[in-house]
C-alpha positions in Angstrom: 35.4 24.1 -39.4 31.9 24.7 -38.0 30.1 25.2 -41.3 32.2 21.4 -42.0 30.7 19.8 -39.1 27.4 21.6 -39.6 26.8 19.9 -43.0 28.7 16.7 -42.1 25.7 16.9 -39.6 23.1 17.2 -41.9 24.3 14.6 -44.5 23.9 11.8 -41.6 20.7 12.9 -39.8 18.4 11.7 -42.6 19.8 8.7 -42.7 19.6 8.1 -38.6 16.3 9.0 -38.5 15.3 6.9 -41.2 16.6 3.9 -39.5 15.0 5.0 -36.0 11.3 5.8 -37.2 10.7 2.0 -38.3 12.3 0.7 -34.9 9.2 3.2 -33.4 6.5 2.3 -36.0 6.8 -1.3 -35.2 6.6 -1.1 -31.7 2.8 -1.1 -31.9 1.4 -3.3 -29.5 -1.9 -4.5 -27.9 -0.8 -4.6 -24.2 -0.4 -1.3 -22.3 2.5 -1.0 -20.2 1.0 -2.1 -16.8 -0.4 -5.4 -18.1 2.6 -6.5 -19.7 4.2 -5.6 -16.3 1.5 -8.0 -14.7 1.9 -10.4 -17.7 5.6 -10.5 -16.8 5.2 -10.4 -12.8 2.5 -13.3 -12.7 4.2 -16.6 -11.2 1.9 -19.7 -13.5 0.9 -19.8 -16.6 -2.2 -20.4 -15.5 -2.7 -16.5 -13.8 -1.4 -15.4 -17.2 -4.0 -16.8 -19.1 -6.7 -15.8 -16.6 -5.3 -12.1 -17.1 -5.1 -12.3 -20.8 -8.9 -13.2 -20.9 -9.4 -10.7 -18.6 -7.7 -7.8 -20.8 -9.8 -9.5 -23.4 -12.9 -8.3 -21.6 -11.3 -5.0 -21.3 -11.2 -4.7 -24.6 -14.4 -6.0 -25.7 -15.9 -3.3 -22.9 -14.1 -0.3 -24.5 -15.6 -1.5 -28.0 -18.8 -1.4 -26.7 -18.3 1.7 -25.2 -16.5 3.4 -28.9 -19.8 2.0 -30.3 -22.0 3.8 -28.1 -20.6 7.2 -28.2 -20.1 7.8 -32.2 -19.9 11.7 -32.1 -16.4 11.3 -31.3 -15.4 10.2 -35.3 -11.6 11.4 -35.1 -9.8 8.0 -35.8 -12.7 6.3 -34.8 -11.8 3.4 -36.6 -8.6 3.0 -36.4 -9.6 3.3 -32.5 -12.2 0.2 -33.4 -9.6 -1.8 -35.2 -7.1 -1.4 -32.5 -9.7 -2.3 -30.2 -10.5 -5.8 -32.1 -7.0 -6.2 -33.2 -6.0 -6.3 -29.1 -8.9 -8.3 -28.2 -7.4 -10.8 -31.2 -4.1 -11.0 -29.3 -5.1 -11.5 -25.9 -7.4 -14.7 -26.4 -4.6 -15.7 -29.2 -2.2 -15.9 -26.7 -4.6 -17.3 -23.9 -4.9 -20.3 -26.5 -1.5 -20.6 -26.8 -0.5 -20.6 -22.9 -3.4 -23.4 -22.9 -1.8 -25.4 -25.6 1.7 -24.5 -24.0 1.1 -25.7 -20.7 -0.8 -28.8 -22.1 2.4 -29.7 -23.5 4.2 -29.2 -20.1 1.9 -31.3 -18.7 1.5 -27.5 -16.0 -1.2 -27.1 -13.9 -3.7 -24.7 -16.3 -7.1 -25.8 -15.0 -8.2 -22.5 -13.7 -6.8 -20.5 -16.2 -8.8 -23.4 -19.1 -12.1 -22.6 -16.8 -11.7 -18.9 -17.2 -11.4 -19.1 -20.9 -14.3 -21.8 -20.4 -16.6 -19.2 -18.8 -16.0 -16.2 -20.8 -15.2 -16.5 -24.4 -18.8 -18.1 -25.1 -20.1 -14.6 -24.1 -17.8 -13.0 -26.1 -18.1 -15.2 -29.5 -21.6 -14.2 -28.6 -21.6 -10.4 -28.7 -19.0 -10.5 -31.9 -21.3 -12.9 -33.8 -24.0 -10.3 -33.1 -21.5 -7.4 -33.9 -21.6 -9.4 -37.3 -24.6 -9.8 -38.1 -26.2 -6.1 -37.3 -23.2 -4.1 -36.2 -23.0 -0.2 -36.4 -20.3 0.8 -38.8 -19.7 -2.6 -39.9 -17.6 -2.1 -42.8 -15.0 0.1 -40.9 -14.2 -2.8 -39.2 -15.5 -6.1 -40.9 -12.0 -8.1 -41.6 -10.6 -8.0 -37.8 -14.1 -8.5 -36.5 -14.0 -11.7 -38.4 -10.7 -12.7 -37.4 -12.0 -12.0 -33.6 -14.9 -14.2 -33.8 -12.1 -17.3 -35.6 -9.4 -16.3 -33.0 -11.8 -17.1 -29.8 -14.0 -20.2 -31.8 -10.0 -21.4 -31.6 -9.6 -20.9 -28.4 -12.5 -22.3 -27.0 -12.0 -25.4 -29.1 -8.3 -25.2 -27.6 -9.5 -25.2 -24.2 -12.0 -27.7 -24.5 -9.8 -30.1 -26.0 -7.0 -29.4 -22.7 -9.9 -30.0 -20.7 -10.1 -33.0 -21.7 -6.7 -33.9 -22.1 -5.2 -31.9 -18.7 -4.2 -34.9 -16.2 -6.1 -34.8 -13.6 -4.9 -33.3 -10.1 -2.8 -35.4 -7.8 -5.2 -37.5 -5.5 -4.8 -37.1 -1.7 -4.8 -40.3 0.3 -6.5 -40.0 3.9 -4.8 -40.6 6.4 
């Protein structure tokens, strides 16, 4: 009976793990635990996007820093391409939380104003990154969806600006 159950065993465990190793393998993603906690926890849309371009930074700092320390070349660029591939999400979703809360007429202004102040620095640095990066070709194809990802997004907040109602005007009393 035990030799039965032993090799009943065996015939299924293949199988199960087969079907739980791609449930793992797609559960890549670019936000670490505690940020989707703070993503989840923040009470307007416009918080979310300021924390979204402010992982963004985080990510464009830890690039910087990969890039400055290259004697540490064990997955370094997978490490890079992770690094560009999370920076891609964040200001992806920042633009859509704009164009989201543009369309719920919600109150997004300081959220838009973040964006507003930050991604020209970043489209900066990545358009240099282009031009005469380290290691370029490790990395070229999500450095060039980076630099189209946040040209969207700062066309996307540029266009709520102008199209965001304006704030509720106060009479005096």
């Amino acid at each position: 009976m035990r030799v039965w159950t032993l090799a009943l065993a065996l015939c299924f465990l293949p199988a199960s793990a087969a079907m739980v190793l791609p449930a793992n393998a797609q559960q890549k993603d670019y936000l670490t635990q505690t940020e989707a906690g703070k993503i989840r926890d923040s009470a307007t849309p416009s918080i979310r996007i300021k924390l979204f371009v402010s992982f963004a930074a985080d990510r464009i700092q830890k690039f910087k820093y990969e890039l400055a320390h290259p004697r540490d070349s064990l997955h370094r660029a997978d490490r890079l391409n992770a690094l560009l591939n999370g920076y891609t999400g964040c200001i992806d979703d920042a633009a859509d939380l704009i164009d989201l809360g543009l369309e719920k007429q919600q109150d997004i202004r300081d959220g838009i104003k973040e964006l507003q102040a930050n991604a020209p620095a970043f489209l900066d640095y990545l358009k240099d990154l282009a031009s005469k990066g380290q290691e370029l070709e490790d990395y070229k194809s999500n450095l060039d969806d980076a630099i189209e990802s946040t040209t969207d997004a700062i066309r996307s907040a540029d266009e709520a600006a102008k199209e965001i109602a304006p704030p509720p005007a106060r009479r005096q009393p």
